[in-house]
C-alpha positions as CSV (number, residue, x, y, z in Angstrom):
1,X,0.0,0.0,0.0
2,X,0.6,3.5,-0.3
3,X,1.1,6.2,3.0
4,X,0.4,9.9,1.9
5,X,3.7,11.5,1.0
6,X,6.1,12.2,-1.7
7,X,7.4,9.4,-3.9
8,X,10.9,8.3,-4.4
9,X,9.9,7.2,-8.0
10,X,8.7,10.0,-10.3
11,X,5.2,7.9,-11.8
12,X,3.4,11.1,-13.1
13,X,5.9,11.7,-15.8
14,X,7.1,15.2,-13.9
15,X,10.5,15.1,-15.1
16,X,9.9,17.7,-17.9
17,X,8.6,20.3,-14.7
18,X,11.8,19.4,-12.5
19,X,14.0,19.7,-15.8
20,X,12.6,23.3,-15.9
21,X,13.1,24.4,-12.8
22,X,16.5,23.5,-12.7
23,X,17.6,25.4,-15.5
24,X,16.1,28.4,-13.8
25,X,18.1,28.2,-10.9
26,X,21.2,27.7,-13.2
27,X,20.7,30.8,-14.7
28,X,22.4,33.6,-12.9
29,X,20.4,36.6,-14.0
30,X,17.2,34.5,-12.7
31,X,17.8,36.0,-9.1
32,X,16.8,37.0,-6.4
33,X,13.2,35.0,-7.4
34,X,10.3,33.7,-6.0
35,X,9.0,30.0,-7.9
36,X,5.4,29.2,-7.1
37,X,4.3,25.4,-7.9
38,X,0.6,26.0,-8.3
39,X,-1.0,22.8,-7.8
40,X,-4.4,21.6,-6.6
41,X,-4.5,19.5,-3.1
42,X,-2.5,15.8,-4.0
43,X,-1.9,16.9,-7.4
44,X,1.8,16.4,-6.3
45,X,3.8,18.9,-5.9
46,X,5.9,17.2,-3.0
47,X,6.8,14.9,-5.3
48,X,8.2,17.7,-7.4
49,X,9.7,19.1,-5.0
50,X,12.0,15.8,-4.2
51,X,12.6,15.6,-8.0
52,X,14.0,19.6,-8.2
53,X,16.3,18.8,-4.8
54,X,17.4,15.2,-6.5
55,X,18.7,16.9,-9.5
56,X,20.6,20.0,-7.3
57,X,22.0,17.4,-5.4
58,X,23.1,15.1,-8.4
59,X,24.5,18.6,-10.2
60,X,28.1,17.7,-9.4
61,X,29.4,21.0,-11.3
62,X,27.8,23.0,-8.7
63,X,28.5,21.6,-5.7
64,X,29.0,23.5,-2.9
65,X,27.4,26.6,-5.2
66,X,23.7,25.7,-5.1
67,X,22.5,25.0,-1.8
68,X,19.1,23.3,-0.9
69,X,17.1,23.9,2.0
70,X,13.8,22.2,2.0
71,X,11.4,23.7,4.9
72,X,7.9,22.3,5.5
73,X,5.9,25.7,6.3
74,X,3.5,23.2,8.4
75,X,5.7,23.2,11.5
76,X,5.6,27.2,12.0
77,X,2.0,26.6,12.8
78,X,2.6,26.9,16.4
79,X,4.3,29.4,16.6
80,X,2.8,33.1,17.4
81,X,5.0,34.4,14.4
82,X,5.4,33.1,11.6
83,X,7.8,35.4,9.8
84,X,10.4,35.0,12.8
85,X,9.7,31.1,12.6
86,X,10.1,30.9,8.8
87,X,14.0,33.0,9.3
88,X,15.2,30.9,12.3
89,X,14.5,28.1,10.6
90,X,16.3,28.6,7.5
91,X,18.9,30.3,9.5
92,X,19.5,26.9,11.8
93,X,19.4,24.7,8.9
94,X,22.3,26.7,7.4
95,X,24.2,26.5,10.7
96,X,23.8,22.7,10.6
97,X,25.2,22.8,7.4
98,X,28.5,20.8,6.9
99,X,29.6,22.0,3.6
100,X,29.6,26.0,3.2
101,X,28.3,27.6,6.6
102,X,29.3,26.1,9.2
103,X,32.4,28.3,8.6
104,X,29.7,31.4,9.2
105,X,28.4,29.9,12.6
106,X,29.4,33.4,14.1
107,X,27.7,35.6,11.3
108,X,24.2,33.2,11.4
109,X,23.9,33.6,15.1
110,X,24.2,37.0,14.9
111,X,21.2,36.8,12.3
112,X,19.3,34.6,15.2
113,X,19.5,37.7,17.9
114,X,18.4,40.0,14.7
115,X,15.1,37.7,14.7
116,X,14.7,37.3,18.1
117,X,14.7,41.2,18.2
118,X,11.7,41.5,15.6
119,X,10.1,38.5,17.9
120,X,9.7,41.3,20.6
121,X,7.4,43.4,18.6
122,X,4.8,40.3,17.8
123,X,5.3,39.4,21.5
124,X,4.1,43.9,22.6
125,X,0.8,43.9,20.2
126,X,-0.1,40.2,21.8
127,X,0.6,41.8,25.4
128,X,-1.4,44.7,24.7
129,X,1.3,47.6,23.5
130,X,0.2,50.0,20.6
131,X,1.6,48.2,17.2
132,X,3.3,51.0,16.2
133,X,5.5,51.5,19.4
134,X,5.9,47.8,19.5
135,X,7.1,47.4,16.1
136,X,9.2,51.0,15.8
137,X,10.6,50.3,18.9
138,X,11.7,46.7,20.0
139,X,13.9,47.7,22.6
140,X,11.2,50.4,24.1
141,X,8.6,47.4,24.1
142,X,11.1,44.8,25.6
143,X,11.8,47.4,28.4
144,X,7.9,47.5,29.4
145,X,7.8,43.8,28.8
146,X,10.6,43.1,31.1
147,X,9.3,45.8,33.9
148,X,5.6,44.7,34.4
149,X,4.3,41.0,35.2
150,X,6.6,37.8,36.2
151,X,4.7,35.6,33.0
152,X,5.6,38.4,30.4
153,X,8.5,39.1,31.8
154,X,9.9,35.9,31.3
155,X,8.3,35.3,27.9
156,X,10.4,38.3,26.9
157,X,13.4,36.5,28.5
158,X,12.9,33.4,26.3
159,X,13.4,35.6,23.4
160,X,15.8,38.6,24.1
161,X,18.7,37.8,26.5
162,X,19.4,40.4,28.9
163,X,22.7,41.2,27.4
164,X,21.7,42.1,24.2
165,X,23.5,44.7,22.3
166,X,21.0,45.5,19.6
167,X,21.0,48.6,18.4
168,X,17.4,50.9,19.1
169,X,16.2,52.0,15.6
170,X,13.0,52.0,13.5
171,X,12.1,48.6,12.1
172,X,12.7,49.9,8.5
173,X,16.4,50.4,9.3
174,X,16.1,46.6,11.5
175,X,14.6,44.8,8.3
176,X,17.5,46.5,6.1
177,X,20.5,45.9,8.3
178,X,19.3,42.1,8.3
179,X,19.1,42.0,4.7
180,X,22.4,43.5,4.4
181,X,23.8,41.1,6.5
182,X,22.2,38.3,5.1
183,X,23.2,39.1,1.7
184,X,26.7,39.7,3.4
185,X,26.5,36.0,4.3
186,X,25.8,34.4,1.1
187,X,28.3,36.7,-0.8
188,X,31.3,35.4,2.1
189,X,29.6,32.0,1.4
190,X,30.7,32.3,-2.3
191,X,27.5,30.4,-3.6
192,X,25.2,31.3,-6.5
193,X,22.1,30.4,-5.4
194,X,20.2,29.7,-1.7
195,X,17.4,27.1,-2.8
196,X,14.8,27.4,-0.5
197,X,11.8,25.3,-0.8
198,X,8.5,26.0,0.9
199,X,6.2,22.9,1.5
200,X,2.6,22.6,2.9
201,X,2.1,26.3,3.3
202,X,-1.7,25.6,1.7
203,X,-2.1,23.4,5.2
204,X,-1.6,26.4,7.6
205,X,-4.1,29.0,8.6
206,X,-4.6,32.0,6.0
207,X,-2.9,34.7,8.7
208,X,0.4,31.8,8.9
209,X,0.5,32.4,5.1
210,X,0.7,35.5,4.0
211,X,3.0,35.7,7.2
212,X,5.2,33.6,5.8
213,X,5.0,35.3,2.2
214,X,5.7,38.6,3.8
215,X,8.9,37.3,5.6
216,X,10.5,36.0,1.9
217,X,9.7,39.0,0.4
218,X,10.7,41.4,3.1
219,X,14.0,39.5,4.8
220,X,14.9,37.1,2.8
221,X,14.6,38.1,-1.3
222,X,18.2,39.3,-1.8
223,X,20.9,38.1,-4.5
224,X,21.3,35.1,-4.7
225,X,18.6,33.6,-3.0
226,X,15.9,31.8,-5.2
227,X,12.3,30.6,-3.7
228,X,10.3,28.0,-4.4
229,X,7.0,27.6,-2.5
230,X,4.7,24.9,-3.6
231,X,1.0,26.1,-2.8
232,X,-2.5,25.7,-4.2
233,X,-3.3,29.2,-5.6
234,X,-6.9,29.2,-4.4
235,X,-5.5,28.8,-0.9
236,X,-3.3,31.7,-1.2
237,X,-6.1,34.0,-3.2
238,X,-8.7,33.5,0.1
239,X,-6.1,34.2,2.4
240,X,-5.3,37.6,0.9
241,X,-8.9,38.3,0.5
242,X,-9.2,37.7,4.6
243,X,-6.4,39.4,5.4
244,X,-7.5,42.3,3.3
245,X,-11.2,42.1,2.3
246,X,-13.0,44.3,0.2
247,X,-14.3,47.6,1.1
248,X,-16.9,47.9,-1.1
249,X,-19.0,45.5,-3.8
250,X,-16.1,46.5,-6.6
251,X,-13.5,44.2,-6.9
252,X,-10.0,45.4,-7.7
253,X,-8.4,41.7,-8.2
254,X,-6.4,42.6,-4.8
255,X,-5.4,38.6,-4.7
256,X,-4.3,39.0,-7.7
257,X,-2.4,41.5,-7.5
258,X,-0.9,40.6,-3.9
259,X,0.5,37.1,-5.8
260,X,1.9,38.8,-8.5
261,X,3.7,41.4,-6.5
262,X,5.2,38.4,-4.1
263,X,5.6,35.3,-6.8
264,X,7.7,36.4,-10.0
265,X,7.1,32.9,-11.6
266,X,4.1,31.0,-11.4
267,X,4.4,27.2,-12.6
268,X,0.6,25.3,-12.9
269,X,1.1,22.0,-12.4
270,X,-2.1,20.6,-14.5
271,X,-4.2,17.8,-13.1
272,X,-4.2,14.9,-14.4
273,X,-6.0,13.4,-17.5
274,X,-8.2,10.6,-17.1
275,X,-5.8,8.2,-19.2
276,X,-3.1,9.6,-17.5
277,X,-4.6,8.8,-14.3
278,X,-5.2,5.4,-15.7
279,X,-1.9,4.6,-16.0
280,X,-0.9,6.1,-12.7
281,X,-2.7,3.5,-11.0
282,X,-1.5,0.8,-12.9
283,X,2.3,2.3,-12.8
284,X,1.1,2.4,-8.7
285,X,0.3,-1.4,-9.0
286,X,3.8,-2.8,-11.0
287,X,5.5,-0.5,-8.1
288,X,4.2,-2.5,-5.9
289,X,5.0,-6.0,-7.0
290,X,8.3,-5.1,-8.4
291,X,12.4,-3.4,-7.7
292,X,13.0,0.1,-7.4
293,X,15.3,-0.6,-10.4
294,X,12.6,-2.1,-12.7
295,X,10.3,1.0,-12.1
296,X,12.6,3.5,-12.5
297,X,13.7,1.4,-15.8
298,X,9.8,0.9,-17.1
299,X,9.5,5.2,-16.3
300,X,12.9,6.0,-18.7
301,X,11.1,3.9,-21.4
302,X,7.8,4.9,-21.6
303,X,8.8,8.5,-21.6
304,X,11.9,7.9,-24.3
305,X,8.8,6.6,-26.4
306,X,6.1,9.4,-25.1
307,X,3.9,7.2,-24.1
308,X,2.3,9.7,-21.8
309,X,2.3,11.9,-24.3
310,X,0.0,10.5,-26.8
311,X,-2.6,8.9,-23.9
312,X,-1.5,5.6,-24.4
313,X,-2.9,2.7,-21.9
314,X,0.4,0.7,-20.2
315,X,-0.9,-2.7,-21.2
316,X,1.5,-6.1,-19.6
317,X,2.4,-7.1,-23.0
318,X,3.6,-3.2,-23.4
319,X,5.9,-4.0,-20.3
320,X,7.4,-7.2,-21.1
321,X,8.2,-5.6,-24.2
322,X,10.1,-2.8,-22.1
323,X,11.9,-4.9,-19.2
324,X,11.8,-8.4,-20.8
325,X,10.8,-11.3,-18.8
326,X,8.5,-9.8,-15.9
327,X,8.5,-13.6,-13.8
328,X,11.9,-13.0,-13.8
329,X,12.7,-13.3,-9.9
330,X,15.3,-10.4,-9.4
331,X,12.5,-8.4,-10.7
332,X,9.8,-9.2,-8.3
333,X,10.2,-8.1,-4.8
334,X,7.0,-9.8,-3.2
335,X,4.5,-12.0,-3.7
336,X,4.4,-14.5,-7.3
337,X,4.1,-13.1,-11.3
338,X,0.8,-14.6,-11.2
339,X,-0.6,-12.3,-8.0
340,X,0.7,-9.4,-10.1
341,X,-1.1,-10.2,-13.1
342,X,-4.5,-10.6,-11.5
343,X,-4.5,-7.5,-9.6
344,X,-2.9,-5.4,-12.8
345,X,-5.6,-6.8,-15.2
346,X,-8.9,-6.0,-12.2
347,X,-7.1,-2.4,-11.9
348,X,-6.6,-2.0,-15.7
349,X,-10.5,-2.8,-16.1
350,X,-11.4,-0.7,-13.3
351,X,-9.8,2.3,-14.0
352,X,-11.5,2.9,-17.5
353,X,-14.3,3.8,-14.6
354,X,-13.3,5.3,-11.5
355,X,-10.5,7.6,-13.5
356,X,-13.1,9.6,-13.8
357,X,-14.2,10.6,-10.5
358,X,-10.7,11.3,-8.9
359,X,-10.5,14.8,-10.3
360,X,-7.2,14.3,-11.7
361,X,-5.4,13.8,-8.1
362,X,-2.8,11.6,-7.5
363,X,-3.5,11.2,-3.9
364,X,-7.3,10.3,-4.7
365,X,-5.8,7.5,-7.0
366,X,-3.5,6.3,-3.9
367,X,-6.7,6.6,-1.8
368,X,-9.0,4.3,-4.0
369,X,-5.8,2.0,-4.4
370,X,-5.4,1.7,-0.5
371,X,-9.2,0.9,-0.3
372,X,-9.5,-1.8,-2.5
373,X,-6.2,-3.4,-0.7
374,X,-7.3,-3.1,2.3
375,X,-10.8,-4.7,1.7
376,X,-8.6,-7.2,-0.3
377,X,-6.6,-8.1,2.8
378,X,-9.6,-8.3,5.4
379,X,-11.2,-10.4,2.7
380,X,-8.4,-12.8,2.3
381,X,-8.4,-12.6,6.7
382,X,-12.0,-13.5,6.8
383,X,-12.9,-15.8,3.6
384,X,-10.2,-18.2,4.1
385,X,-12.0,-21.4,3.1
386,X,-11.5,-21.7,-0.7
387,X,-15.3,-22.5,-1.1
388,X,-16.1,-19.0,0.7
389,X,-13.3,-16.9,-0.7
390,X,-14.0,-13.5,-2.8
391,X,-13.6,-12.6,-6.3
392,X,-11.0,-9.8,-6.2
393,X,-12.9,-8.5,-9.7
394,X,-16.5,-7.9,-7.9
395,X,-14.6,-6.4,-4.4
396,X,-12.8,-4.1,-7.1
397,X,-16.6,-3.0,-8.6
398,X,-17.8,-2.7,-5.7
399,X,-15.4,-0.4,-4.3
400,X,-15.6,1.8,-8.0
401,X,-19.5,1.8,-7.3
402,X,-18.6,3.5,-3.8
403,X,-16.5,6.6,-5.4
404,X,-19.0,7.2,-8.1
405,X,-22.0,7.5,-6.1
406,X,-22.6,6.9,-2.0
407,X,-25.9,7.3,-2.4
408,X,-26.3,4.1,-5.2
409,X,-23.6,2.4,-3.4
410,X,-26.0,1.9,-0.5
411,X,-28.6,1.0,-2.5
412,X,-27.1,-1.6,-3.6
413,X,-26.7,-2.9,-0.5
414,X,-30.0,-2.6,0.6
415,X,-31.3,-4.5,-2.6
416,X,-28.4,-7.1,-1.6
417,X,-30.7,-7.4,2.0
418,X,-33.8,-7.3,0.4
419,X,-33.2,-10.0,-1.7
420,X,-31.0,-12.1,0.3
421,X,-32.8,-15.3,0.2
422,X,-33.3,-14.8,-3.7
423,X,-31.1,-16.4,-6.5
424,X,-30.4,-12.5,-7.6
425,X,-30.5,-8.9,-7.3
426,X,-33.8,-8.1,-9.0
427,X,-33.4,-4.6,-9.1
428,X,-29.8,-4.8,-10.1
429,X,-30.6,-7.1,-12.7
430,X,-33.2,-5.2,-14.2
431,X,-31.1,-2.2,-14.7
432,X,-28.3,-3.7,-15.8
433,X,-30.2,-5.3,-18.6
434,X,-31.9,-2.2,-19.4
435,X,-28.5,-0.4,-19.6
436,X,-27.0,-3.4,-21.8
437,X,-29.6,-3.5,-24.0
438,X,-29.3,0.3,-24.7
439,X,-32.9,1.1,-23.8
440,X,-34.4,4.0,-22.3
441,X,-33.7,4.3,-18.7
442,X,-37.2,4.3,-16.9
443,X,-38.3,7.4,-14.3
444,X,-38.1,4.4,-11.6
445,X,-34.1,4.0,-12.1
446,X,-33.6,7.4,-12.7
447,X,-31.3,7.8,-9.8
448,X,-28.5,5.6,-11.9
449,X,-29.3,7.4,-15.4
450,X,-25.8,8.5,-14.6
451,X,-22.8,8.2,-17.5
452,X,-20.5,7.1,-14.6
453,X,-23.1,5.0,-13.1
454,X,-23.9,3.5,-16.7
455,X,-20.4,2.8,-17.4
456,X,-20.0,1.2,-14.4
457,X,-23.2,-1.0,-14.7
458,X,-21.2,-2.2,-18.2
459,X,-18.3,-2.4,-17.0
460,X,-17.5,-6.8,-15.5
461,X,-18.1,-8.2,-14.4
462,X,-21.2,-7.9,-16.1
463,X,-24.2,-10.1,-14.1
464,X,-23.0,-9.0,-10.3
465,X,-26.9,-9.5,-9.8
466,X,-27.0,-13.0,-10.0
467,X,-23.7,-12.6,-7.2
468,X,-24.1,-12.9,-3.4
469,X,-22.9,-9.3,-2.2
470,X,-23.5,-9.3,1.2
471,X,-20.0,-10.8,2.3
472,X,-18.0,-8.0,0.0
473,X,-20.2,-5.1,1.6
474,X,-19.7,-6.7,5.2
475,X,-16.1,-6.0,4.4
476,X,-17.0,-2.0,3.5
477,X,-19.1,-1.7,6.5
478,X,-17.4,1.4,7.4
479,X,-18.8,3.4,4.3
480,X,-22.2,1.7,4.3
481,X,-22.8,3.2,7.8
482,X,-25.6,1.6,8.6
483,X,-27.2,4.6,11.1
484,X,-25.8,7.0,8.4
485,X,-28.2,10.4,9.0
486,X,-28.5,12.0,5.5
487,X,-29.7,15.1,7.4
488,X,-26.8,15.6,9.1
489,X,-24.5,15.9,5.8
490,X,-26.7,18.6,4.4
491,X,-25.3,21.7,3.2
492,X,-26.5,24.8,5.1
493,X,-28.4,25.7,2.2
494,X,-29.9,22.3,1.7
495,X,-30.8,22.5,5.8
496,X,-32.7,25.7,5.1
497,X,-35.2,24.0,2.4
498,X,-35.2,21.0,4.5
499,X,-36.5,23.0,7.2
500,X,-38.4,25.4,5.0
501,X,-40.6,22.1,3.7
502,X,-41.1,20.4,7.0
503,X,-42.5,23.7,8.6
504,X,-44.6,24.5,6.1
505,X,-48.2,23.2,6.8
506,X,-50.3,24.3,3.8
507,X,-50.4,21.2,1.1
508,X,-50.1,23.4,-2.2
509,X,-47.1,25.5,-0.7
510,X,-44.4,22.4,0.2
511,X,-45.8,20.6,-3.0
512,X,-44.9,23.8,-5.3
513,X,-41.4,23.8,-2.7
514,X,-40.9,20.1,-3.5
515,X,-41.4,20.3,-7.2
516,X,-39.1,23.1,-7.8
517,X,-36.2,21.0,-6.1
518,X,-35.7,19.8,-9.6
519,X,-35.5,23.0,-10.9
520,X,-32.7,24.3,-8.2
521,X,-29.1,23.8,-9.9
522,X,-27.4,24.9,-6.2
523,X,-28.1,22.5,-4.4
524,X,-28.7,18.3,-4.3
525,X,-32.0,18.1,-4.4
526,X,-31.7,13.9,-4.2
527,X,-30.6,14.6,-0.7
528,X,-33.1,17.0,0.6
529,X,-35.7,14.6,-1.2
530,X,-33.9,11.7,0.6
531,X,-33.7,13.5,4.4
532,X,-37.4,14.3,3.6
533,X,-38.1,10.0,3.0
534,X,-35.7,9.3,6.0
535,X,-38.0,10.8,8.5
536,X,-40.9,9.6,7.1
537,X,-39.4,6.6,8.2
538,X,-40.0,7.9,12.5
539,X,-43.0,9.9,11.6
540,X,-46.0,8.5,9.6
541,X,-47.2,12.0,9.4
542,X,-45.2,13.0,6.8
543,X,-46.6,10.8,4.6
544,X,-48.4,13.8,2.6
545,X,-45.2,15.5,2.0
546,X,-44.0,11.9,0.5
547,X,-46.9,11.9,-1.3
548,X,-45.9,14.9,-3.2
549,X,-42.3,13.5,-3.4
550,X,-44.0,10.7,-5.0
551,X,-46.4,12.1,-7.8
552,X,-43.5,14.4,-9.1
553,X,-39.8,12.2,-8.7
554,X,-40.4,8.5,-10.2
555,X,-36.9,7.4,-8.9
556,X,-37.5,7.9,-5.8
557,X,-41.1,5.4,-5.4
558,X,-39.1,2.8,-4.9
559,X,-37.3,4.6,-1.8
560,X,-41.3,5.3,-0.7
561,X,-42.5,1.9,-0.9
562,X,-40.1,0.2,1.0
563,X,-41.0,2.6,3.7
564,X,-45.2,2.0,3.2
565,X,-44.6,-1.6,3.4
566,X,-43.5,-0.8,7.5
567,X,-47.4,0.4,7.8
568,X,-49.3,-1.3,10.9
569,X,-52.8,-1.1,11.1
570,X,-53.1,0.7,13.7
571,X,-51.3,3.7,11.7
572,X,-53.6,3.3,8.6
573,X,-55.9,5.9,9.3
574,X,-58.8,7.1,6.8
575,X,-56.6,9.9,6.0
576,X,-53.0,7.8,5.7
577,X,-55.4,5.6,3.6
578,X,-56.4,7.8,1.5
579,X,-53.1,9.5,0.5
580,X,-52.1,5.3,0.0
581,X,-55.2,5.6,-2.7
582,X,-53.6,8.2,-4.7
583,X,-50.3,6.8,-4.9
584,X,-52.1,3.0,-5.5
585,X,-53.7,5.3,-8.7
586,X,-50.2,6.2,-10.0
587,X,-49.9,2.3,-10.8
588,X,-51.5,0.0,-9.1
589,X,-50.0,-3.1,-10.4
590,X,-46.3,-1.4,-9.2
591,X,-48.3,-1.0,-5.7
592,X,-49.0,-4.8,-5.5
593,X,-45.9,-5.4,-3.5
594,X,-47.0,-2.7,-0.9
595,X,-50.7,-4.1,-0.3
596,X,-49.3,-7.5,-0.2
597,X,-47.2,-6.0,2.8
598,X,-50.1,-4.4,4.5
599,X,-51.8,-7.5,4.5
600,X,-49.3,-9.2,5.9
601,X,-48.8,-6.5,8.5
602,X,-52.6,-7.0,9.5
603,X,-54.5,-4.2,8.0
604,X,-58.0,-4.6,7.9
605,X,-59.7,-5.6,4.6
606,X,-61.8,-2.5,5.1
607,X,-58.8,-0.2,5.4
608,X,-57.5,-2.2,2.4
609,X,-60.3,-1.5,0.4
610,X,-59.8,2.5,1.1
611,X,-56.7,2.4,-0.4
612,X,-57.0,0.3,-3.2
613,X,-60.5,1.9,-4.0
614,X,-60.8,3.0,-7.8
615,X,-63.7,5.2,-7.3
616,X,-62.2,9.1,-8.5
617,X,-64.4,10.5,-6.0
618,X,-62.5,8.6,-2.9
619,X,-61.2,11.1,-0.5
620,X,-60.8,13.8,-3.1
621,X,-59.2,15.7,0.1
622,X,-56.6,14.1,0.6
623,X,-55.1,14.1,-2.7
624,X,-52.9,16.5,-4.6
């Protein structure tokens, strides 16, 4: 399996990016600069990150004149400020540094005290002391810090000895003697460029961000310093805009404008295609079966023949072709040829239908990767009799099914329950057929007119309906969630209908509110629709409001019925029978299953008779 961090083993083809980046940094009149790798969450800029530090490091030209400091931005979270955090970081790393500055331990420390000193102006505004003579004035501020209460006094302590010579001056002059100095250091260091890359800064708060932007651009951007901070750009654009929102309804592209002004280079790393996310998960499964070697051998030859660039599908024989003999034992590293095969061939058919729904993101193919191993493991842990073991193919499914659609994905388990003591799905079967045959997808199965869902119902194997499912989703009970409360995943927005239809009392207002759910493209109207059913489930009052649900959303009478068939007869009322008439009108030969329920539930033939009534004149009230 897979744990979330940056590979060793470049699989998304991101040589090219690394390639350009480095001939940045080897070009003198590209610095001071500030690289950002724009990249959406797990789109894998860690990785690139490693690959831009592995080629420094292998550069043997430049040793010892382009240094590389990687800092993850994430552990300046803690502290109360960031910019100060950010500088004594770097500036330890360098004292640790056992091939240029550890001849400059003398000059770094005397950077240190510089940022202790702007420490004691963070330290005045959080204890209360006007910004300006906090910041203007470090020494002034320290001296009240160090006079008035024992807890300041010795939070001061911790960051200003006693003995400190620091100069009194304006913090304009303090940020320019540190840049002096610190350009000083690097030009008595005789390198030509200080590599320092930024990772995880999309993980901290918005106020540790721009922090930590502010501190490159006003300490640390001097000659021969270079920048790379990997960041999603929609993180940094809604930090800016709540650090400096708008002051009125016109919009001067201040985000915009902030990231220009502190990023010279911005570098999109695109997400991924769907074929390219294909392959990634089948490049994710040979990693796993085989060397280090053989990987990074298979990687040099599908990009010498640009494979990836012309959306090509990595096929087994396309691999033999490239390494030679894959059951070749110095190739393998767990595990038999055979196992390999089976998982690559279930992955290679799966991923023409789950690529789709993981946006492009790397981490999101790990995720779905980890999933189906895991469930793979528990099932090999439980099923360990060969007559009772699982088909790796229908776990795979299965676990597709759960990415496309939750929703359908429990379904599916509830038609596995339902017909448990049957020879098949019949639901499932009915669809699939429907969907193979290339008919028209009734109102009733609606829910799974879907082009993912569709693909996936073609997709093998084929006749999971006539398959006993129950053991495969006892092994995914975590995401079936059995006392799973679809009101409390609404949106806010979708709460506020919610609520807006229960309240209401009038029939012709929450029908009109329940009919224009379609209609509404911002929110998920199948979940208000299915919080709505859910507690008809506790309150049998609410049937009317399902009766409206009914009339106007087809897919969704299945969901109805299975609820009706729970009816006792003590609940059948006149007027619960009744609204059961008007639904038993829609089509009475689909409603058979429900009055053959109720019967069996003990409602009386006379309450039967109410419902199943064909009279037009039959409680006209209570219908819609």
């Amino acid at each position: 399996m897979w744990i979330d961090r940056e590979s060793e083993i470049d699989l998304l083809a991101y040589e090219p990016f690394a390639e350009l980046v480095n001939d940045i940094l080897l070009d003198e009149k590209m610095n001071p600069l500030t690289i950002g790798l724009f990249g959406s969450w797990g789109v894998g800029k860690s990785t690139l990150l490693k690959l831009i530090q592995d080629k420094i490091q292998k550069n043997d030209c430049k040793k010892d004149k382009i240094i590389c400091v990687p800092l993850n931005a994430w552990i300046f979270e803690g502290y109360d400020d960031a910019k100060s955090a950010l500088m004594e970081s770097l500036l330890c790393t360098l004292k640790e540094d056992k091939t240029v500055f550890f001849k400059f331990k003398d000059s770094i420390e005397k950077l240190v005290k510089k940022v202790d000193f702007f420490r004691i102006g963070s330290m005045a505004v959080k204890h209360g002391i006007p910004l300006v003579t906090g910041m203007s004035n470090p020494l002034g501020a320290m001296a009240y810090l160090t006079s008035n209460k024992d807890t300041i006094k010795e939070d001061a302590k911790k960051i200003i000895k006693e003995d400190s010579t620091e100069d009194e001056g304006s913090m304009i002059n303090n940020i320019r003697s540190f840049r002096q100095e610190f350009k000083k250091l690097l030009d008595e260091a005789k390198i030509e460029n200080l590599v320092v890359m930024i990772d995880d800064l999309d993980r901290c708060n918005p106020d540790r961000i721009i922090e930590t932007l502010e501190a490159i651009k006003l300490f640390l951007s001097v000659p021969k310093t270079t920048f790379i901070i990997a960041i999603d750009d929609a993180v940094v654009k809604y930090s800016v805009k709540r650090k400096y929102p708008k002051v009125d309804e016109e919009d001067f592209g201040i985000s915009e404008n902030y990231i220009e002004k502190i990023i010279q280079l911005p570098i999109y790393i695109p997400e991924l295609s769907e074929s390219d996310i294909t392959n990634y998960l089948l490049l994710l499964i040979f990693e796993l079966y085989f060397t280090k070697g053989t990987v990074q051998k298979l990687m040099k030859k599908l990009m010498d023949n640009n494979l990836f660039l012309e959306g090509e599908k990595i096929s087994i024989n396309a691999i033999n072709e490239y390494i030679g003999d894959l059951k070749n034992e110095e190739y393998l590293i767990q595990d038999s040829y055979d196992d390999f095969e089976k998982i690559f061939t279930i992955i290679s058919k799966t991923s023409d239908v789950v690529s789709c729904m993981l946006k492009g993101n790397p981490r999101q193919a790990k995720r779905f990767l980890n999933t189906f191993l895991i469930r793979k493991k528990l099932g090999d842990i439980y099923y360990r009799c060969k007559e009772n073991n699982i088909d790796y193919s229908i776990l795979a499914k299965l676990v597709t099914m759960e990415y496309i659609d939750k929703d359908l994905f429990r379904e599916l388990y509830r038609w596995s329950v339902k017909n448990k003591d049957t020879d098949e799905i019949t639901e499932l079967r009915t669809i699939t057929n429907i969907v193979n045959e290339n008919k028209e997808i009734p109102d009733e199965f609606k829910k799974w007119n879907d082009i993912r869902v569709l693909k996936w119902l073609k997709s093998d194997p084929k006749e999971l309906y006539n398959k006993n499912l129950l053991k495969y989703f006892y092994l995914s009970r975590e995401s079936l969630n059995i006392n799973y409360n679809i009101l409390d995943n609404l949106t806010i927005e979708e709460r506020k209908i919610y609520n807006e239809i229960m309240r209401t009392t009038h029939k012709a207002v929450y029908t009109r509110q329940i009919k224009e759910l379609k209609e509404n493209n911002k929110i998920k109207s199948s979940k208000i629709i299915l919080a709505i059913i859910d507690s008809f489930k506790e309150n049998i009052k609410l049937i009317d409001k399902c009766q409206a649900i009914y009339l106007g959303y087809e897919e969704y009478r299945r969901d109805i019925k299975d609820v009706l068939k729970k009816i006792t007869k003590i609940e059948a009322t006149p007027l619960v029978c009744g609204v059961l008439n008007n639904m038993y009108r829609v089509d009475n030969e689909a409603f058979a299953e429900v009055i053959k329920q109720l019967k069996a539930n003990n409602v009386s033939d006379e309450q039967l008779s109410i419902i199943t009534k064909e009279d037009k004149d039959v409680n006209r009230s209570t219908r819609i």
